[in-house]
C-alpha positions in Angstrom: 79.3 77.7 55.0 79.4 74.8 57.6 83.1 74.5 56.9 83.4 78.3 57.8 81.5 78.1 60.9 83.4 74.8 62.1 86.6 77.5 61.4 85.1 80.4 63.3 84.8 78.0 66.2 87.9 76.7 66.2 89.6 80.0 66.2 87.6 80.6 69.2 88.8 78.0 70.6 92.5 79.2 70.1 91.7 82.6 71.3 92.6 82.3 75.4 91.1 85.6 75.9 87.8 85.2 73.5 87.5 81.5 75.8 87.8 83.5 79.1 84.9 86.0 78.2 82.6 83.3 76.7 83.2 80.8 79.6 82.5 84.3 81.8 79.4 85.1 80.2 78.0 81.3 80.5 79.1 81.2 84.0 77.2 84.5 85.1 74.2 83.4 83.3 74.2 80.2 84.6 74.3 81.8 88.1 71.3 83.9 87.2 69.3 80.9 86.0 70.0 80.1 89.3 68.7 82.8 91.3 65.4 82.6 88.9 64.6 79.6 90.3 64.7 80.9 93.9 60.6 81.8 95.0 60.0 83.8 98.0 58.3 82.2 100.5 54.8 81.4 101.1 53.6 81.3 97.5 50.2 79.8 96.1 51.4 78.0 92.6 48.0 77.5 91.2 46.6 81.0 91.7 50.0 82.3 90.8 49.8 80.2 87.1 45.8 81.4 87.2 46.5 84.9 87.7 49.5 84.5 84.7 47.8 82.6 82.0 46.0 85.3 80.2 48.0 88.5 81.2 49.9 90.1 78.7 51.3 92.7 80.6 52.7 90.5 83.3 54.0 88.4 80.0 55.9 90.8 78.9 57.7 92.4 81.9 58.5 87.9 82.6 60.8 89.0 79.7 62.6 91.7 81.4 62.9 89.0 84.4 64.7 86.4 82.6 61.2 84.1 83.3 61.8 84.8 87.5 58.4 86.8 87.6 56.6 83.6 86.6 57.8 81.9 89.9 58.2 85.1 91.8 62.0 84.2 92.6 64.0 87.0 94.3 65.1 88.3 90.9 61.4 88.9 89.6 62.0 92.1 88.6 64.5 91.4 86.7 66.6 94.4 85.3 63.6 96.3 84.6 64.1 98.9 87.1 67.6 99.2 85.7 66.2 100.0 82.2 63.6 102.2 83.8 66.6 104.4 85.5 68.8 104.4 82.4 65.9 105.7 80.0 65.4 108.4 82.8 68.9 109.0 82.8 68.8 109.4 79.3 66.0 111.9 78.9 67.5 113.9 81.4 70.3 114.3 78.7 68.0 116.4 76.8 67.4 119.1 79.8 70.4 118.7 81.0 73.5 120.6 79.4 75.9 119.4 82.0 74.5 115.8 81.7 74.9 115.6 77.9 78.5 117.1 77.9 79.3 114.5 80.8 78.2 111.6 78.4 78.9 112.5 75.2 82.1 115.1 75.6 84.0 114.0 78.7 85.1 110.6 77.3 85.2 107.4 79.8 85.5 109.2 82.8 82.2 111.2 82.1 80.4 107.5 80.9 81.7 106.0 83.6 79.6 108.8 86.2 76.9 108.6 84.1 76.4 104.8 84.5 76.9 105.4 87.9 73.7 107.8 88.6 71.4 105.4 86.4 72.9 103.1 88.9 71.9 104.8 92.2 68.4 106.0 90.9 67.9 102.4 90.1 67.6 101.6 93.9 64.2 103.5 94.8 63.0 102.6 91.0 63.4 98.8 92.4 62.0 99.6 96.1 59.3 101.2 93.9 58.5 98.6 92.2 59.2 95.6 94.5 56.7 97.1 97.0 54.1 97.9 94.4 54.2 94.0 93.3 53.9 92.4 96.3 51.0 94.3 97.1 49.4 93.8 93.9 49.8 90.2 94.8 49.2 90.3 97.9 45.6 91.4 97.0 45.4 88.8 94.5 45.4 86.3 97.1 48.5 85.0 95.3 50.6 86.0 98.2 49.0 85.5 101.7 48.3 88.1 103.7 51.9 90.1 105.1 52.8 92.1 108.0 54.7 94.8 107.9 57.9 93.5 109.1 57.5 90.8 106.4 56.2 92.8 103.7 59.4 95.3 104.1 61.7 92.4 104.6 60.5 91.0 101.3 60.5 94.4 99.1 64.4 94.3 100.3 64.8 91.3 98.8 63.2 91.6 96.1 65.3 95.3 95.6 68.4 93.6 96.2 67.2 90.8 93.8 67.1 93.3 91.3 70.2 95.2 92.1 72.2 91.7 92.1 71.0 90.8 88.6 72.0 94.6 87.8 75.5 94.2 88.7 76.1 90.6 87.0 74.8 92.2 83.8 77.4 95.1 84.0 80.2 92.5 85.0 79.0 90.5 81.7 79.7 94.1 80.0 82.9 94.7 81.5 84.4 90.9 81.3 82.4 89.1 79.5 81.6 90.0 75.8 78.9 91.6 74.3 75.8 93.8 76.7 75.0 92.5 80.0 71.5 93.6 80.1 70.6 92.4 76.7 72.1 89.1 77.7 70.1 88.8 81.1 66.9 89.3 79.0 68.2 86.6 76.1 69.1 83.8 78.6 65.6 84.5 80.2 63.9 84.2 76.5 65.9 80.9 76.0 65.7 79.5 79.4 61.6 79.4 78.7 61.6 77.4 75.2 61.7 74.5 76.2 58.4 75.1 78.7 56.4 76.6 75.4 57.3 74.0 73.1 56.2 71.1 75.6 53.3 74.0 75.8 52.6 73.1 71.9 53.2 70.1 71.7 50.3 68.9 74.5 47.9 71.4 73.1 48.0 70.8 70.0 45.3 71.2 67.8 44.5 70.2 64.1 42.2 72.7 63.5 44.7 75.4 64.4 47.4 74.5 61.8 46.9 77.7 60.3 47.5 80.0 63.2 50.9 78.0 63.6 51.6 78.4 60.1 51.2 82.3 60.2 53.2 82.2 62.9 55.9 80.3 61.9 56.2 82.5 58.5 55.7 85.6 61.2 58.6 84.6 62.9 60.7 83.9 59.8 59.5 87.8 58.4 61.0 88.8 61.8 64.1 87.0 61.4 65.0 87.9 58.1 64.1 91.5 58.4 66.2 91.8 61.5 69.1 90.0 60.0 68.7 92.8 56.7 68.3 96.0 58.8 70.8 94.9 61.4 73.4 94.3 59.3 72.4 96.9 56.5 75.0 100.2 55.7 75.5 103.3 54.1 79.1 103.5 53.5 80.5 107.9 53.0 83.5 107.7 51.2 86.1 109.8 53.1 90.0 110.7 51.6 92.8 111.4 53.7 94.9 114.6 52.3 98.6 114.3 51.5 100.8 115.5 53.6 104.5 115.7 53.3 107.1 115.0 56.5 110.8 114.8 55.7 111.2 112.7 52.7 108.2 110.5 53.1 104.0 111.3 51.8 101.6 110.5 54.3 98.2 110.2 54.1 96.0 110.3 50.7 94.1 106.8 50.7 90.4 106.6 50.7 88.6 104.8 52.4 84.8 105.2 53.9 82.9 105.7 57.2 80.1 103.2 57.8 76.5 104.2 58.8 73.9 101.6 60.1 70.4 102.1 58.9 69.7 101.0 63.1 72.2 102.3 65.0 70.0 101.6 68.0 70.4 98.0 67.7 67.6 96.3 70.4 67.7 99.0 73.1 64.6 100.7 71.9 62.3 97.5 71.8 63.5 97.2 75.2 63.3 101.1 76.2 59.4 101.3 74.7 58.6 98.0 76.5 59.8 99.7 79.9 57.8 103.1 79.2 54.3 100.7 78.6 55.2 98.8 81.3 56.4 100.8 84.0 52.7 103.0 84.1 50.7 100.0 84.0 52.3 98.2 86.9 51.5 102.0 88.9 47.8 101.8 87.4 47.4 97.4 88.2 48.3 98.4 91.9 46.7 101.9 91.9 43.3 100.5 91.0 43.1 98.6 94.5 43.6 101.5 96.5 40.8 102.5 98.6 40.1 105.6 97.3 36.6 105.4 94.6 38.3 108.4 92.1 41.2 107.0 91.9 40.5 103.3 91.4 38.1 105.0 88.8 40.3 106.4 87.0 43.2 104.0 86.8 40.4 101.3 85.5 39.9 103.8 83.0 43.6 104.1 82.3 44.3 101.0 82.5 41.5 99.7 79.9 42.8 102.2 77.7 46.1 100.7 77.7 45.3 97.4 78.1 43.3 98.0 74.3 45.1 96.0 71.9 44.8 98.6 69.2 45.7 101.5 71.2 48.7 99.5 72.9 50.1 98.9 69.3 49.7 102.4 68.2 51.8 103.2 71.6 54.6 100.7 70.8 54.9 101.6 67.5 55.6 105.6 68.3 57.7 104.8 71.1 60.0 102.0 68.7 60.2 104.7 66.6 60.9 108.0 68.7 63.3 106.0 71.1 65.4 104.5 67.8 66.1 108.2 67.1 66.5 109.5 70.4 68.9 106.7 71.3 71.1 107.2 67.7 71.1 111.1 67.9 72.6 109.7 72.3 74.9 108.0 70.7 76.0 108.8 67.6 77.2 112.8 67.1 77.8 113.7 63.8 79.3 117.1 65.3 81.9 114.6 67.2 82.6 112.9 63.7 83.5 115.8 61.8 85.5 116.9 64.4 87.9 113.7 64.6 88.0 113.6 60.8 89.0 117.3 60.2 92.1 116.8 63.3 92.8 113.6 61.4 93.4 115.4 57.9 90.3 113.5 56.9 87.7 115.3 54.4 84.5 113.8 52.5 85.2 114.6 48.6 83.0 117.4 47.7 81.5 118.4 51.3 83.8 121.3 53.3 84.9 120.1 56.8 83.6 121.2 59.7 80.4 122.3 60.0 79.3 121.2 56.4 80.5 117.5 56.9 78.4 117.4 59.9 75.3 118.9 58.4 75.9 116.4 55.6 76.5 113.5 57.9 73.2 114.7 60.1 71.1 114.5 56.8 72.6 111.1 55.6 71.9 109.6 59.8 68.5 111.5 59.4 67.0 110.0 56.3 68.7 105.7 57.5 67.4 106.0 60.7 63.8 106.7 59.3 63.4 103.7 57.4 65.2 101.6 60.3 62.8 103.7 63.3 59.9 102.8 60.4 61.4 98.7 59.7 61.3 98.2 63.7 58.0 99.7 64.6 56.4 97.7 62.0 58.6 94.5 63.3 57.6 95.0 66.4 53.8 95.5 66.3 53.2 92.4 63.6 52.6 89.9 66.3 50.2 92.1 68.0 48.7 92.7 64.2 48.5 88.3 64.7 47.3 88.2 68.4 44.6 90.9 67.5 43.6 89.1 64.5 43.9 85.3 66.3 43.1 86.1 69.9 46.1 84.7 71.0 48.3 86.6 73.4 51.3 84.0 73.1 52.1 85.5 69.5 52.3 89.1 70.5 55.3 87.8 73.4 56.6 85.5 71.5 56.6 87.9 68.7 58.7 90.5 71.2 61.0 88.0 72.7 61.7 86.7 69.1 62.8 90.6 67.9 64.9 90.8 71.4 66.3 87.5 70.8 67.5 88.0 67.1 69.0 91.8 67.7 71.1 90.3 71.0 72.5 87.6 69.0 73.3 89.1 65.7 75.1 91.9 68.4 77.1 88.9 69.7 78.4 87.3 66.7 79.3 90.8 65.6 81.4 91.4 69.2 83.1 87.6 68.7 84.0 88.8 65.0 85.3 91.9 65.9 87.4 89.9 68.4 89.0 87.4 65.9 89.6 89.9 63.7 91.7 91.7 66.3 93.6 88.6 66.9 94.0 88.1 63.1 95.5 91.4 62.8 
């Protein structure tokens, strides 16, 4: 196994093109590590930590800012308004006739216009959310106290922050290797190890060898299952018919079409973090306003959601309904049996056409349950730990671990595809 992996690397090595990408991809990360470590001015560090240390909503959207909401750097948001805009995007599909042809039917062209409006409604999703922040802060005492020219000059950068980190990740997509976005998040996840583990290692307690131990076997359980589900199949045999042209037989070798059990891959963990997140950032700022019904009511809102029970119940449905929503996005069975009837492609025993799709549909239907089912239940076993411990740490650990794993195991597949290519 080393010997293959020593192999794998060399090959890499060899590969000019592969080395470009990989050498892209470290460079744009390293430049967003960068900008992470930029604060905006005029920041109190010990209320900021204070105001940090037991939040577990603000702990989870650090994860959608690569760590840069921990030190409020001018990428703090992070890509979540991106995400935000994309999911929108997305469900717009649903409503939207025009919008669903232009993604799914239209090819490149119609992908590359759709990318383009999640791209322009992510602007006053990140002026949005910038200004809601620094307000939130603001009150906090966290921030001191800003004028208006300041407070606008600031939500600009902030938005622009954003924006910046928006475009490296689609520049990772488009020269690099593997998905920007995901990437931004994983080198954000990675870039705070080394800060937990001195964490650990100073607080380290005896009497809580236990907890570690449950979490260390939680985190294996997470690893493992990933690695299965990821990488687990469903191959449909499919036959090419014979056909004759001129003196030479084309055609009739089997061979089979492979379905993932999660075709999703990471991108609903991430969409049903943005959907919890997004309306509690409204409510955290909301609650502050001056008005006594609505602070009322988004402290009622808010201690509904911030309910530890009610939160996992949330992220479990959501893990569940985004894995289908985003297969049955991306993955038409109606496009498949299309392409394989043109091709002179059949499935033995199943008509083309409309019966292959149904058949298809049914087969996508019944894989993606027990993957939707395998990654709700993933995803909500650290807050099962955190509920039963009292220790928020293993519920984001528990979510950056699942994020970190999928993004990875979607790397090595992209490098593998690549040296196959070269192989060929």
């Amino acid at each position: 196994m080393f010997g293959a992996l020593i192999q794998k690397i060399v090959l890499i090595g060899k590969d000019e093109q592969l080395r470009k990408r990989l050498l892209f991809v470290m460079g744009a990360l390293i430049l967003f590590r960068a900008l992470a470590a930029i604060p905006i001015p005029g920041i109190d560090v010990v209320a900021l930590a204070e105001f940090f240390s037991n939040n577990q909503f603000l702990g989870l959207l650090n994860i959608f800012s690569g760590g840069g909401l921990s030190n409020l750097s001018v990428v703090m948001l992070g890509v979540a308004p991106y995400i935000t805009a994309s999911i929108i995007m997305q469900l717009l599909t649903i409503m939207s006739p025009k919008l669903k042809a232009m993604y799914q039917e239209e090819g490149d062209l119609g992908k590359k216009k759709f990318t383009q409006y999640s791209r322009m409604l992510t602007v006053p999703l990140a002026l949005l959310q910038a200004f809601g922040f620094l307000v939130l802060l603001q009150r906090q005492g966290i921030i001191p106290g800003l004028e208006i020219f300041d407070l606008v000059a600031n939500v600009m950068i902030v938005a622009a922050g954003s924006v910046l980190l928006m475009w490296i990740g689609e520049l990772i997509t488009e020269f690099g290797i593997g998905n920007g976005v995901s990437l931004i998040i994983f080198a954000g996840i990675v870039a705070g190890l080394p800060t937990t583990i001195s964490q650990l290692f100073f607080t380290f307690d005896v009497s809580q060898i236990p907890l570690y131990i449950g979490f260390l076997v939680a985190a294996a359980l997470i690893i493992g299952g990933v690695v299965i589900i990821t990488e687990a199949e469903r191959p449909i045999p499919i036959t090419y018919a014979r056909r004759v042209r001129g003196m030479k037989v084309y055609g009739g070798i089997s061979t089979y079409l492979p379905i993932r059990v999660n075709q999703a891959g990471v991108i609903p963990i991430i969409f049903a973090l943005s959907i919890l997140l997004f309306p509690q950032m409204i409510l955290s700022f909301l609650v502050n306003v001056n008005n006594a019904i609505v602070t009322a009511i988004s402290s009622v809102m808010l201690n509904i959601l911030s309910n530890s029970y009610i939160y996992a119940a949330l992220y479990f449905i959501l893990v569940f309904l985004f894995t289908y929503f985003y297969t049955a996005v991306t993955f038409d069975p109606n496009t498949i049996a299309t392409n394989l009837q043109k091709s002179g492609a059949f499935i033995p025993g199943v008509r083309p056409g409309r019966t292959t799709s149904e058949y298809i549909g049914r087969i996508l239907t019944r894989l993606t349950l027990v993957g939707a089912v395998f990654l709700g239940l993933i995803a909500v076993l650290p807050l099962g730990m955190q509920a039963v411990t009292g220790i928020t740490a293993f519920a984001i650990g528990g979510t950056a671990l699942l994020i970190a794993v999928s993004v990875v195991l979607d790397l090595l597949r992209r490098i593998e595809a690549q040296l196959s290519i070269r192989e060929y």
